[in-house]
N, C-alpha and C positions, 0 to 999 in steps of 0.2 A: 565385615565389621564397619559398621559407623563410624565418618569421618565427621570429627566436631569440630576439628581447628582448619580454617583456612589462612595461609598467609599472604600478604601481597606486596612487595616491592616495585620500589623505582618510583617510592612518589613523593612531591614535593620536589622542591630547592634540590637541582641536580642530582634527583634520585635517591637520595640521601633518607627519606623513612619509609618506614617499612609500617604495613599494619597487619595483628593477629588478630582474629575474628573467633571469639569461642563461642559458640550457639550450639547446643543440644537440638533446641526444636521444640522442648518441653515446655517452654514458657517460665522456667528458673534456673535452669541452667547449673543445675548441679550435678558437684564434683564424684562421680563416679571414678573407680579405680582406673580404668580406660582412659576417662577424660585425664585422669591426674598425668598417665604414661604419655597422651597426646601434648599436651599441653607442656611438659619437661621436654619433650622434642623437638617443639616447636622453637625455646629457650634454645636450644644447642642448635640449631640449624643456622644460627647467627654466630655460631663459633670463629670459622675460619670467610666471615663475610666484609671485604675492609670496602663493600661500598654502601654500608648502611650505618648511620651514624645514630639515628632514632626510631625505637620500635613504638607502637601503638598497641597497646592491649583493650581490645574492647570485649564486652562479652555483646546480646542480644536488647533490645529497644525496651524491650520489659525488666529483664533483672543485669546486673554482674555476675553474679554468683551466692544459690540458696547454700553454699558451704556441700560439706560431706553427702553423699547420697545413701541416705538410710536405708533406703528399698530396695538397691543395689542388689543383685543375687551375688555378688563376688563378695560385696559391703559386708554384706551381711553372713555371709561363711567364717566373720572373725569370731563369731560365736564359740564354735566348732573347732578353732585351732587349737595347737599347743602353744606356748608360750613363746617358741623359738622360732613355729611359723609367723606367730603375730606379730613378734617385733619388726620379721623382715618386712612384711605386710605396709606395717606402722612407717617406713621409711618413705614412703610412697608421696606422703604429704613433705615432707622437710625436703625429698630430693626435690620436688616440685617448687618449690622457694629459694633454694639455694642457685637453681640452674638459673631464676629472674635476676636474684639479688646478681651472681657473680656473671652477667651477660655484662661484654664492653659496652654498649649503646649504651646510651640515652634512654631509661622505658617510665612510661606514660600510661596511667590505665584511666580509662575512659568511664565512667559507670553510672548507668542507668538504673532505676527502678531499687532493687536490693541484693546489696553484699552484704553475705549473714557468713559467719563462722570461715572457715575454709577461701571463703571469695575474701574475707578480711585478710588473713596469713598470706590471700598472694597480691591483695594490694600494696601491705605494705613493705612488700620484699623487693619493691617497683622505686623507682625514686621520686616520681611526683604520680597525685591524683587529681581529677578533676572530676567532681561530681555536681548530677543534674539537683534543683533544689528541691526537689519531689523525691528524691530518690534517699535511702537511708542508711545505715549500717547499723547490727549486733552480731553480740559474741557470745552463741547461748549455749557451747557447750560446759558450762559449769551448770547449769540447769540442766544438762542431762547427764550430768554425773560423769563428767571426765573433765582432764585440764586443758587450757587452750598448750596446745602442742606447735608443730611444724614451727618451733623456734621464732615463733612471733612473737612472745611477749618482751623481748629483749628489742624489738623490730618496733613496737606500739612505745616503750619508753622510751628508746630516741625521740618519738617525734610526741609525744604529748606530755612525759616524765610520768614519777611514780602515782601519785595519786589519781588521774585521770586512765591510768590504766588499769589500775584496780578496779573504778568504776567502772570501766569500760568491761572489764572482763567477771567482775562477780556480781554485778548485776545484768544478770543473763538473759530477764526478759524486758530490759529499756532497749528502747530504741535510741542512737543516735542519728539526729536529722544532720542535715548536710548542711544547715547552720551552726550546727552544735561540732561537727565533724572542723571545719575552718575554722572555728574559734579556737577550740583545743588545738589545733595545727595538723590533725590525723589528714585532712586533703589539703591541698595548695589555692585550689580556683574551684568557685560554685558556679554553675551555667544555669539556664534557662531550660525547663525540661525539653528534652529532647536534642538538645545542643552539647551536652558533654563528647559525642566523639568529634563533631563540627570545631570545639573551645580547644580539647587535646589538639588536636591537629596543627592551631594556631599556633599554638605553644610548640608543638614538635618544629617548626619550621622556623620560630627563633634559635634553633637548637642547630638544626640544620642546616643554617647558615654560618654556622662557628668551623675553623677547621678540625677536623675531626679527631687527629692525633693527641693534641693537649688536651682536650675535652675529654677523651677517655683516659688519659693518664691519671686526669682532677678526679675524674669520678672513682678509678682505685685508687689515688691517695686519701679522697675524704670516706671510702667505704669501710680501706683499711684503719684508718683513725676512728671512726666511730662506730664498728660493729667489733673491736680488735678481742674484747671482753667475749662476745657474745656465746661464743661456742663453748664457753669456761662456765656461764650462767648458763646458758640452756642444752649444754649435752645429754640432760637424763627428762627431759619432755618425753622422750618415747618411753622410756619405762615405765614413768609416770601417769601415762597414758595406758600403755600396757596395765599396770598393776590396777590404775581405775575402771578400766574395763571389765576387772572381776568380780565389780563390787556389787551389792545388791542394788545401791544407789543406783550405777549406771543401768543397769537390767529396769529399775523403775520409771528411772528418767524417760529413755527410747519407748518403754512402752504405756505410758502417760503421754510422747508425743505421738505417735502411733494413734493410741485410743482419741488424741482432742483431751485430754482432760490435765485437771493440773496434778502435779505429781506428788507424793507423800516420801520422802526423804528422811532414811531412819541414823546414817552416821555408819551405815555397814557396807 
């Protein structure tokens, strides 16, 4: 089996960050089922770690993340389940988000080229971004006839509030550029192409000069204060998800992106 996550510790300011490395190889770096399981262990392997204060999430020099892997042969068997397979299935993305959001460190994601769908829900599950100014984000599964799920949208209105997230999430074939991205507040720092994991680092090692102890306490007392709602607003994305998956919408949506063409949406 393909290893897509590399980790690496001991680096910076007395050892103190750590950087994860997600590259596929594909050149977009999308979230296969596999990648999702890798990458949530990647998260938990900083469980019981008291000498890492800051992690680095980067993906590849070309993308962050093309989101969900459509092509996926596992992806794509959700077809074919029953409903009580799918929803387990369906957990896949939210456990993948909740293992970033509730890690102690410090996490920093790095991102190059494009975060679409899936690479959004694990940015902003991260506590800061910094993206190249080349580089862009969308959120285009409402254009394939599902809702954005993995418990992001309660995650995109902390940082940008109601209105900006709606845009952000029903208009599913805009792009947001990485100007557009710092103005709304959705990243913290734009770099110079090529320099987002070089800019992150800078930043992780402000971080990593703090003592470690209060800096992880600050981070679950402002996590628990501003996500405290969140599981009361988005505990039914997966069914949501699940119940949109059945719909002819979504069957048109996938295969409109599949064929290159644009898709005909009937309200079924």
């Amino acid at each position: 089996m393909a290893n897509f996550v590399q980790i690496e510790r001991g680096l910076g300011p007395e050892g103190r960050i750590a950087v994860v490395r997600f590259d596929r190889g594909d050149g977009i770096n999308a979230l296969s089922p596999e990648a999702l399981r890798q990458l949530t262990a990647a998260a938990r392997e900083f469980e019981d770690d008291a000498e890492t204060s800051v992690v680095v999430l980067t993906g590849s020099a070309k993308a962050f993340s093309a989101g969900f892997d459509l092509k996926d042969a596992e992806g794509r068997s959700r077809r074919s389940m029953d409903i009580g397979a799918l929803r387990r299935h369906l957990q896949l993305g939210p456990r993948l988000t909740r293992a970033w959001q509730g890690m102690e460190q410090v996490t920093i994601a790095a991102i190059e080229g494009f975060c679409i769908g899936g690479g959004v829900a694990l940015a902003v599950a991260l506590d800061f971004r910094v993206m190249a100014r080349n580089a862009h984000m969308r959120v285009p599964e409402i254009g394939l006839g599902m809702n954005m799920s993995w418990q992001s949208v309660p995650r995109m209105l902390h940082l940008i509030g109601p209105a900006r997230t709606k845009q952000a999430v029903m208009l599913a074939d805009e792009r947001i550029s990485a100007e557009q991205a710092y103005d709304w507040g959705l990243v913290e720092q734009v770099s110079e192409p090529g320099r987002a994991y070089d800019d992150a680092m800078a930043f992780a090692e402000k971080f990593a000069q703090q003592p470690p102890l209060p800096m992880a306490m600050t981070k679950l007392t402002v996590n628990r204060l501003a996500h405290a709602l969140d599981d009361l607003a988005s505990h039914m994305d997966v069914d949501q998800f699940a119940l949109a998956s059945l719909t002819e919408d979504h069957k048109e949506g996938v295969a409109a992106f599949l064929e290159r063409r644009k898709p005909r949406f009937k309200g079924k």
